[in-house]
TORBA-971723 format. One record per residue: x, y, z of N, C-alpha, C in turn; residue in three letters. Coordinates in pm, whole numbers, plus 50000, padded with zeros to 5 digits. Example, Ala and Ser with C-alpha at 12.3 -4.5 7.8 and 13.67 -1.06 7.14 Angstrom:
<rs>
513194943150780512304955050780513204967050780ALA512854977550708513674989450714512905000350787SER
</rs>
This chain:
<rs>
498714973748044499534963248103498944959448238UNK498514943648257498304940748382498734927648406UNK498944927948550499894914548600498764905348622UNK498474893748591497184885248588497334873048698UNK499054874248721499504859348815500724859548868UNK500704853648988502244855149099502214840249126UNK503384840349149503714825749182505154826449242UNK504954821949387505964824949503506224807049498UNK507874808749491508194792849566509614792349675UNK509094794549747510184791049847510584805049883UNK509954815549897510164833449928509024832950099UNK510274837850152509904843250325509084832050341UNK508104833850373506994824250425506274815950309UNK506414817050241505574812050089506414796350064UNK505594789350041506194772850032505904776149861UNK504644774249848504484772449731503014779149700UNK503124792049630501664797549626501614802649533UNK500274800749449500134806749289498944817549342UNK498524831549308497754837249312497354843849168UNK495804842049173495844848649043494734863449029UNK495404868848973494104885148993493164886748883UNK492254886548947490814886948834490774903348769UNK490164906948677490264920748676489084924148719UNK489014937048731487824945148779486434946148738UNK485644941848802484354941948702483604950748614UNK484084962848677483434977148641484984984748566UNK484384988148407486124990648357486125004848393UNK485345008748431485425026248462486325026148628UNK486825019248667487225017148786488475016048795UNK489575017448867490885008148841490854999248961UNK491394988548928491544974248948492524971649082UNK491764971249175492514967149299492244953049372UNK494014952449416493614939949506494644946149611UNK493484937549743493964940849881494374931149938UNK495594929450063496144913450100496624923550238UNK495594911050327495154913750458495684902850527UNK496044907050654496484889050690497264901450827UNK497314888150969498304893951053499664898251024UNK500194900851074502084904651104502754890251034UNK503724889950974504114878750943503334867050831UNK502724872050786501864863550682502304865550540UNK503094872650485503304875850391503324886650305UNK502494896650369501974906750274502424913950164UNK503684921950286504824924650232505444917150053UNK506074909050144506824898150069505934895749901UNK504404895749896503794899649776504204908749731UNK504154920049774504564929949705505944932249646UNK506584927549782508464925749665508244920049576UNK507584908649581507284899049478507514902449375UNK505954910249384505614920449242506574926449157UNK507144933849252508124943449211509114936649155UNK509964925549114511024916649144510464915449029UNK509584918348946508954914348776509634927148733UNK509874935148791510574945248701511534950748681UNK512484941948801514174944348737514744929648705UNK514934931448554515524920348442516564912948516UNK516774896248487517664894548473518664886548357UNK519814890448397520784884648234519914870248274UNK519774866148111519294851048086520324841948073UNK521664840148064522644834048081523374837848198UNK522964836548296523674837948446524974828648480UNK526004829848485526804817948531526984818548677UNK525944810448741525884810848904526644802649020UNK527734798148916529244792448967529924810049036UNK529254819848983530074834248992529724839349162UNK527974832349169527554839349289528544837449433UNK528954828949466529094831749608530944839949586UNK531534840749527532824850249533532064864149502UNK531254866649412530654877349447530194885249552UNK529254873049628529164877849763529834880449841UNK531094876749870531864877949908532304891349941UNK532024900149892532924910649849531964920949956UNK530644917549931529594922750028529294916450154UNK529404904350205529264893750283530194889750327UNK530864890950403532784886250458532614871450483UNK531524869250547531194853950622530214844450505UNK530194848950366529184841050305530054829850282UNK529314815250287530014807350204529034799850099UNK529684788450016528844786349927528074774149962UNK528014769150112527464758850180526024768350249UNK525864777950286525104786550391524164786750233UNK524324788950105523104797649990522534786049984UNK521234786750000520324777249964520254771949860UNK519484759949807519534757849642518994765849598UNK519184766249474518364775149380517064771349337UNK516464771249397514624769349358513754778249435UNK514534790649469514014799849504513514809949376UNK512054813349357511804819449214510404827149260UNK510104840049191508964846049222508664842449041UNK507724842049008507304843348879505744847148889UNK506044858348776504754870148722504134868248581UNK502714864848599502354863448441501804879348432UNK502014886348298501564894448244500504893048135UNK499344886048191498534881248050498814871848042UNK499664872047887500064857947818501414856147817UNK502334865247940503764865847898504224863548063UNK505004854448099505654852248165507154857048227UNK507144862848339508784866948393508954862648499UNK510004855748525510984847148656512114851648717UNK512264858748821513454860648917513894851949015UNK514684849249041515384841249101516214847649227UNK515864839349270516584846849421517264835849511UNK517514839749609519134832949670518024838549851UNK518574831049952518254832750088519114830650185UNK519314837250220520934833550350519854840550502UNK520044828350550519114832150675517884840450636UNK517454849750700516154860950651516504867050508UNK517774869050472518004879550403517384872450237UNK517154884450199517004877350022517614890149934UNK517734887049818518544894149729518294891649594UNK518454894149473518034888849364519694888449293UNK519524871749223520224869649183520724871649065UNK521514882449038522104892148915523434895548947UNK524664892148941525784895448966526354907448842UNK525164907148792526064919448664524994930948723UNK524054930748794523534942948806524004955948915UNK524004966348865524664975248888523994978849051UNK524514986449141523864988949282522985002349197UNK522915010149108522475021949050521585015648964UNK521505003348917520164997148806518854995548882UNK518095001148847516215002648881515674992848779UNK515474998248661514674984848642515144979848441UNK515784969848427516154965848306515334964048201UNK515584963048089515004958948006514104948447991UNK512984948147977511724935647970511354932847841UNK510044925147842509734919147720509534933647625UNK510554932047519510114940547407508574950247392UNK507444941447389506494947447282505694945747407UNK505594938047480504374932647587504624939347732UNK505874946347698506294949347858507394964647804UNK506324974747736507334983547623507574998347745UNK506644996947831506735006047913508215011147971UNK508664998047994510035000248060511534998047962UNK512245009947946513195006247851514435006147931UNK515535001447875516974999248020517235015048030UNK517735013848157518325024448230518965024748395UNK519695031948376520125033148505520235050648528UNK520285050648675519895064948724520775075848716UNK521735072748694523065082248610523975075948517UNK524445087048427525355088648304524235087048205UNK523165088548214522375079648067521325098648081UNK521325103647938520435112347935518675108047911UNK518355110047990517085106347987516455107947874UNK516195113347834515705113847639516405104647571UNK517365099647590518175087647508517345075447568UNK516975071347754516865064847748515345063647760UNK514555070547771513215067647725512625069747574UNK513665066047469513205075147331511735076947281UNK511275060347287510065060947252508905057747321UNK509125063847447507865065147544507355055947615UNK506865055347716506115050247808504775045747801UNK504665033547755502525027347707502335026147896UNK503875023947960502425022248101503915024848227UNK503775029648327504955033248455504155023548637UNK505395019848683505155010248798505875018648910UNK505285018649018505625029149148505355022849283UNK506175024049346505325012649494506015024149624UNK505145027449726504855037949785504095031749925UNK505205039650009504345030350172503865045050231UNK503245043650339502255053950384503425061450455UNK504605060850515505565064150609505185078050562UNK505825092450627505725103950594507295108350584UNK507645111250469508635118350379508865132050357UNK507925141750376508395153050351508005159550434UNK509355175550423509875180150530510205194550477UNK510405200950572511175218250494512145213850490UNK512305221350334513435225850318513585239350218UNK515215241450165514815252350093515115246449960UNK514185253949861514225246549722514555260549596UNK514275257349516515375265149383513965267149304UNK514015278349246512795276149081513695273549034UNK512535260548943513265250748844514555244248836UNK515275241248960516015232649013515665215848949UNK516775210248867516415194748836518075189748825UNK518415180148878519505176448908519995167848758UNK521055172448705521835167648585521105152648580UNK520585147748425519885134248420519325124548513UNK518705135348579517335129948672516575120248572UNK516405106048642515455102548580514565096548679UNK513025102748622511575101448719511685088248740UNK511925076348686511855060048765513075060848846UNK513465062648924514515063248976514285058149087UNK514585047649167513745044549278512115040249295UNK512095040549151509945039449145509535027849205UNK510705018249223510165001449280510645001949468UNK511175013949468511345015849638510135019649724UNK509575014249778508265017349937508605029649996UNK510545030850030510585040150112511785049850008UNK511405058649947512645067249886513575073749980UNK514675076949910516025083049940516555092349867UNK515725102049902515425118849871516875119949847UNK517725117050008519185118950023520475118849851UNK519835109049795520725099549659521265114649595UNK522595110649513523055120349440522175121849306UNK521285128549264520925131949147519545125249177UNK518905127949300517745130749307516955142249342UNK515775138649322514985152249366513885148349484UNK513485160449568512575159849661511385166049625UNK510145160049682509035162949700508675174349622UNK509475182449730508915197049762509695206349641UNK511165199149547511015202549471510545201649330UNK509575189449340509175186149210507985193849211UNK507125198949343505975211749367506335218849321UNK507735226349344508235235349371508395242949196UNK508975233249128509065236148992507835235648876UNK506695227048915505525230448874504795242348875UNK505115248548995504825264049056505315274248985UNK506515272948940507695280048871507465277548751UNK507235268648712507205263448523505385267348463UNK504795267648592503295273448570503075290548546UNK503715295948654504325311948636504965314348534UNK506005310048487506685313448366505785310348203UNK504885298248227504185297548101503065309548111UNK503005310848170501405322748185502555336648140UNK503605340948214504225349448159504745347648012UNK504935340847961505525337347835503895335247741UNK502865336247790501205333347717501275318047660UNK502135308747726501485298147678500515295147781UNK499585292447739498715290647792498035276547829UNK497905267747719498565253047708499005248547847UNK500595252547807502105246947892501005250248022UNK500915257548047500675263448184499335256148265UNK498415253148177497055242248214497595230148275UNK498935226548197499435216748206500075214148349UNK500905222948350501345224648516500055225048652UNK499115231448571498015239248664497405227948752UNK497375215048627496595206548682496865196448719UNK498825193448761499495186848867499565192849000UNK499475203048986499175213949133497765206749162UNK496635209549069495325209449090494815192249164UNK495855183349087495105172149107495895168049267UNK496675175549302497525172749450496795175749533UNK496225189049493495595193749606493875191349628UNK493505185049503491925183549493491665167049592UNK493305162149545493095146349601493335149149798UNK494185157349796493925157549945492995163450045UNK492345174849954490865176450027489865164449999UNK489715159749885488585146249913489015136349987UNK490325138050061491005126950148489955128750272UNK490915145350315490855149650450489915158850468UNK489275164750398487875179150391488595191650419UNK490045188750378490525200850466491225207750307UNK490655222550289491545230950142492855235550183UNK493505229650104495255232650118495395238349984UNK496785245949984497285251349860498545253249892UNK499375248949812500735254149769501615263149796UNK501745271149861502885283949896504135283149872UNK504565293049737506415293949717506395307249788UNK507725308349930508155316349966509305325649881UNK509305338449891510885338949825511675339649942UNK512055344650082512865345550168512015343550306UNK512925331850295513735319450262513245310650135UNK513835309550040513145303849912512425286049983UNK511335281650027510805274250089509405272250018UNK509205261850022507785254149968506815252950139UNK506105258050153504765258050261503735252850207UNK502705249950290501455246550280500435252450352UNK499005262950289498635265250342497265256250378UNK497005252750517495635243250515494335250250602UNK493235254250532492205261750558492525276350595UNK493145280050512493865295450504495195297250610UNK495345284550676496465289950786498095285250742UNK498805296350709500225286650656501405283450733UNK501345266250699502365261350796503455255750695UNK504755255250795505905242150769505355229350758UNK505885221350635506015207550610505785204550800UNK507405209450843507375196350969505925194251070UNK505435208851076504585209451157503185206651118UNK503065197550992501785193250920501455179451033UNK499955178051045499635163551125500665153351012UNK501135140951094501285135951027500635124950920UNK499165122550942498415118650804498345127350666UNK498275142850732498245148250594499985146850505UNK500915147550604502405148150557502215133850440UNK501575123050569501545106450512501425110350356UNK500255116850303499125114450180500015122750083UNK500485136150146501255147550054502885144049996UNK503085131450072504425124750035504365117949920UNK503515108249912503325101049801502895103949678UNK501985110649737500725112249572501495128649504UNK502295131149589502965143049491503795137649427UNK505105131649506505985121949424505115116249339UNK504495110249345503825106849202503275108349067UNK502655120949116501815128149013503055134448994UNK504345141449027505875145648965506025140848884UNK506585127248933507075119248842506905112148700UNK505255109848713504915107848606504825119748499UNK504325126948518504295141548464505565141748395UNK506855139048441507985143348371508235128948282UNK507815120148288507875107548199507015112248068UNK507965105847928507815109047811506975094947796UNK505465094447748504465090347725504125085147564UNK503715072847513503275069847429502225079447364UNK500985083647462499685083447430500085101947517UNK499045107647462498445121947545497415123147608UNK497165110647684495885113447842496255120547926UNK495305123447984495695132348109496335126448200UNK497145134148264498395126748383497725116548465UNK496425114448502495685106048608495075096448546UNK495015094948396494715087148334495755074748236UNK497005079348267498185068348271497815059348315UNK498645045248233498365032548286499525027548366UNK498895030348486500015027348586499585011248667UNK501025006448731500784999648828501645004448925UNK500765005149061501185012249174500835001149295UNK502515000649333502114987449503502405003349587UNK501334998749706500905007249827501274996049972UNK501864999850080502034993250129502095000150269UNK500734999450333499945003150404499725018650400UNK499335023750317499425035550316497895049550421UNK497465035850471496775042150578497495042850737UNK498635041950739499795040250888499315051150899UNK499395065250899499235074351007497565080850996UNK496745076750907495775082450880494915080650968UNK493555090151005492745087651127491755076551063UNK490905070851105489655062651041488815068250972UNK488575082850906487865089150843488415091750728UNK489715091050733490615091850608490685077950554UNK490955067150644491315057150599489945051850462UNK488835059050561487535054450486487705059950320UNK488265068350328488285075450193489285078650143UNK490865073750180491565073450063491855065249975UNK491015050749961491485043349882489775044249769UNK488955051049757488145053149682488555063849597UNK489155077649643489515088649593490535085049492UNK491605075349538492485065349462492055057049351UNK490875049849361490055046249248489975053949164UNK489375063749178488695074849106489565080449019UNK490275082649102491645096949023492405089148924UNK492555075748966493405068948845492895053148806UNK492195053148739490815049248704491335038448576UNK492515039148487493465029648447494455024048492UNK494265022948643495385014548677495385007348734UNK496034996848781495884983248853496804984748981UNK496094984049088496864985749236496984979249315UNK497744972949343498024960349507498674964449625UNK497534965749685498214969649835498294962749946UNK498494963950061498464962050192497944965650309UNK496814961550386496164966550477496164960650594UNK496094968450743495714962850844494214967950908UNK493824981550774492674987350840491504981950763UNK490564976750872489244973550820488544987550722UNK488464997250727488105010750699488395011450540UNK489885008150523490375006250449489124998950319UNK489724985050361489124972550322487024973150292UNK487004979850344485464986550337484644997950260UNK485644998850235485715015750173485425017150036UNK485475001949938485395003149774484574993949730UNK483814991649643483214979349591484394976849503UNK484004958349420484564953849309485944950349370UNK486824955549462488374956149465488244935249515UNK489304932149512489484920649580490344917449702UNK490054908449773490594910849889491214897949930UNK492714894749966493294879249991493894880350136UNK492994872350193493374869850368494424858050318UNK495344866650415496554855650406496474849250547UNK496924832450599497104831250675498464819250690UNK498284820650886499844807250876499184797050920UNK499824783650846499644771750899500744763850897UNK501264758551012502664752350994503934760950997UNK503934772050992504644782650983504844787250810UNK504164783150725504074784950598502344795450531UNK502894803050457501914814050421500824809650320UNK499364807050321498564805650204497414815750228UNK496994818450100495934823550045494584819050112UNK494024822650217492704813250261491314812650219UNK491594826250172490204828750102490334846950004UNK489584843449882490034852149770488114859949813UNK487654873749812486554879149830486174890149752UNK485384896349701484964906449609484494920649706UNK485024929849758484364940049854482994944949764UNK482284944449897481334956749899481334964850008UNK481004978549975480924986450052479714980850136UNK479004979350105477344977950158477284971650289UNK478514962950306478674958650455479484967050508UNK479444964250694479234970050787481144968550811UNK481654975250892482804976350916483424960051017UNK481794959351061481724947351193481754936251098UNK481084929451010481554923250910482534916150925UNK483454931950820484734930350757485534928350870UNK485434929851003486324930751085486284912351107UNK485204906051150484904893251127485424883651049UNK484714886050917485304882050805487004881350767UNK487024895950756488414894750649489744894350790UNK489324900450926490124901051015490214891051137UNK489424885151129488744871951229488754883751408UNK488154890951371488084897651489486304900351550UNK485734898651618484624892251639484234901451765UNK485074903451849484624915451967484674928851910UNK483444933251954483474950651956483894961552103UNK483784953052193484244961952304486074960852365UNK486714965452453488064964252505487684950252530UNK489314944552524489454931852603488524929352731UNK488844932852813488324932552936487114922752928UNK486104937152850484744932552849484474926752809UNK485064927352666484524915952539485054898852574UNK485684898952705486134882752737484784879052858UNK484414890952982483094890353040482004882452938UNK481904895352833480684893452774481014877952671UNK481864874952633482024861252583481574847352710UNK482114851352809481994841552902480584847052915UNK480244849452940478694854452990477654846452890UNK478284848452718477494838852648477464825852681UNK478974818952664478704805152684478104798952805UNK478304810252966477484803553061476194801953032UNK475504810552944474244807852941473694797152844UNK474704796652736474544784052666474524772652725UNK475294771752857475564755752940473954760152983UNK473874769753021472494768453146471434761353056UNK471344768952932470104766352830470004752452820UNK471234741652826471364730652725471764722052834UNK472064724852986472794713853055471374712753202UNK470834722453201469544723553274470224730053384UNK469604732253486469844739753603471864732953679UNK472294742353659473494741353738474094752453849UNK474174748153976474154764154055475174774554018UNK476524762154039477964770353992477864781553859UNK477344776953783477184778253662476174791953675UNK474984790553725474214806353724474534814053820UNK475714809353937475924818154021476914827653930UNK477974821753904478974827853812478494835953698UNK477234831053606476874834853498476594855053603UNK475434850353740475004861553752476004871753817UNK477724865653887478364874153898479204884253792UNK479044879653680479974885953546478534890653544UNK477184890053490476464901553461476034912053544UNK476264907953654476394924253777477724934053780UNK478954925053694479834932353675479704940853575UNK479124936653481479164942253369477604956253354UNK477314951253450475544958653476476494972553485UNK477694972753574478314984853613479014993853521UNK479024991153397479894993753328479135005253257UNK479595017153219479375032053221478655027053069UNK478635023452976478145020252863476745013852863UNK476055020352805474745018252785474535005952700UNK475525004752581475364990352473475394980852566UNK476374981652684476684968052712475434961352839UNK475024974952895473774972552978472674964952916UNK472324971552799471334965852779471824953652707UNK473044948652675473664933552604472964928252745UNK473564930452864473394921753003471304919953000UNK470594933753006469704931252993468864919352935UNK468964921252848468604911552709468894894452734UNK470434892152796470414879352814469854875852930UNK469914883753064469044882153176467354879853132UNK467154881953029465954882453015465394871952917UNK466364872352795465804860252722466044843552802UNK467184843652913467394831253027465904828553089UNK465234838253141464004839953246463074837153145UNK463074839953017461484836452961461834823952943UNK462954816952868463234800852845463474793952972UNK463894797853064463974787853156462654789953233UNK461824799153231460424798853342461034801953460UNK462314812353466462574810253642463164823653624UNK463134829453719463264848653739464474849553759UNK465764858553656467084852953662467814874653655UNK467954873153796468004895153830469174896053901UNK469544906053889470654909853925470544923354071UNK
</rs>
């Protein structure tokens, strides 16, 4: 299953924008697209987008119902304040089309479903083309009833924030008809919810359900567990270079982590590693406990996963390498994320990349790009970020002015104002503890003196 086309009309900043995603050139790869753009451009708002393809709505809506509805949530709504209705995200899947509809009251947006439950995640979709997802909601429904006949593909969207924390956890603790999509279209989960589970205990019971199969000689069962432990912890050393492992305490019954033999508390983990160990465990959990069409290996599910900045706390060495390790590990799936880090954005060939920008106060697509690694970070910073200085403000406005004086000098012929000034910013800058920028000053002091024929020193 892959989403091939979005089409925003009248959502946050979006007037009217069709985007469409190419797939990946290399099929041994999974299929990413990246959407870069300042604060306020949209980014986000793609990604709800996305997500907004996967909770149904009734096809006979009677939207005479909406604003007394609101009501009930909204004290002050009236039915003059809801915008018209030509508010719509629509998602092609291939050859199959889905449309949500949405409503805008000032900033706020909402999707327009008055029969959907505050407990409904994600409804029923196209039958055969969209079989992954069958109806459900997150309690009263036994999960084996409502996934009967399996999962061809699971959708998860996951922001970099850091989520997990000590606490104390149970072997084999699972809360009465837990079901693993439960929140799967939320950025930020709510561990808190009645009849959910945390992090540390979905580790926690892998640990426990791995011990007990080795005691019991399945041996199987137990590979099976071995290598949701394995792939947690293999993905966060090729993150960070750093070997972590798992620790179940019995007293205080507590989930730890040990990192390069030393064992600490969740709280007291940096918070990039907390960032990486939040997500990709919830993940690799969750899917793991989802009843599957096919028997690939857990990392080889066909997932779609929105990421939404999931380099926020990571240093630039991580950033460089968690979205390749991400390639790698799940290599059938199609991923749309969000970036503000060049590092990021640099870090993969093949992925695609959509600078969003504003014009008018309205959001478009400015330019669609294919990454390569092979360029330079300075580039991409250029390119995809329109960022063009490498040094602090300060300097990098010196050394800008410093160019164009010499451009007037080159092209307007001798002006005094003009080379007096040029030569007071390059004696300023002569001072400056950095060797790059000395010899930047060098260089133009010098290429001025051979073109102009006149001795130009500081």
């Amino acid at each position: 299953m892959k989403i091939r086309k979005l089409h925003l009309k009248n959502i946050g900043v979006f007037d009217d924008e069709s985007i469409e995603f190419q797939p990946c050139p290399d099929k041994d790869k999974a299929e990413i697209h990246i959407f870069t753009g300042e604060n306020g451009t949209g980014k986000t708002s793609i990604l709800l987008g996305l997500t907004s393809a996967f909770i149904d709505l009734e096809e006979n809506v009677d939207y005479t119902k909406i604003p007394n509805l609101l009501r009930k949530r909204f004290v002050s709504v009236k039915f003059q304040e809801i915008t018209q209705l030509t508010n719509k995200i629509t998602v092609v899947f291939r050859d199959k089309t889905k449309t949500s509809l949405f409503f805008r009251i000032g900033s706020f947006h909402s999707k327009l479903n008055p029969y959907q439950s505050p407990k409904s995640v994600v409804d029923e979709l196209y039958l055969k083309g969209l079989q992954g997802y069958r109806k459900h909601v997150n309690s009263g429904n036994n999960l084996g009833q409502i996934l009967q006949s399996g999962l061809s593909f699971a959708v998860f969207a996951f922001s970099g924030y850091r989520q997990i924390e000590s606490e104390t956890v149970q072997a084999n603790y699972m809360p009465k008809d837990f079901n693993p999509l439960s929140q799967s279209l939320e950025f930020i989960k709510d561990y808190r919810k009645e009849g959910e589970i945390t992090i540390n205990q979905l580790v926690t019971n892998n640990i426990s359900n791995r011990a007990l199969a080795r005691d019991d000689g399945s041996v199987e069962e137990s590979k099976r567990y071995e290598a949701i432990i394995d792939a947690i912890e293999t993905f966060i050393k090729n993150v960070t270079d750093k070997e972590i492992k798992f620790v179940l305490k019995r007293s205080p019954n507590e989930l730890r982590l040990k990192v390069d033999g030393e064992e600490l508390d969740f709280d007291v983990l940096p918070d990039g590693l907390r960032s990486l160990i939040s997500w990709i465990a919830d993940l690799l959990g969750r899917v793991d406990l989802l009843k599957w069409e096919d028997d690939l290996p857990i990392t080889e599910k066909n997932l779609i996963l929105f990421l939404d900045e999931i380099e926020v706390h990571l240093h630039p060495a991580w950033q460089r390498k968690v979205l390749p390790v991400v390639q790698k590990l799940f290599k059938n799936s199609q991923i749309f994320l969000s970036t503000h880090s060049p590092f990021v954005v640099n870090s993969v060939d093949d992925a695609w990349v959509y600078k969003l920008e504003l014009k008018d106060g309205k959001a478009k697509v400015a330019e669609v790009k294919k990454t390569e690694n092979s360029e330079s970070v300075t580039q991409v910073l250029r390119e995809v970020f329109d960022i063009y200085g490498l040094f602090g403000k300060d300097v990098q406005d010196k050394l800008d002015r410093l160019e164009e004086l010499r451009d007037k000098l080159l092209s307007n012929g001798n002006n005094e104002e003009h080379e007096k000034e040029f030569l007071k910013i390059a004696s300023h800058l002569a001072k400056e503890p950095s060797d790059q920028v000395k010899n930047i000053v060098k260089g133009e002091l010098q290429q001025l003196s051979e073109i102009k024929g006149k001795k130009f020193s500081i």
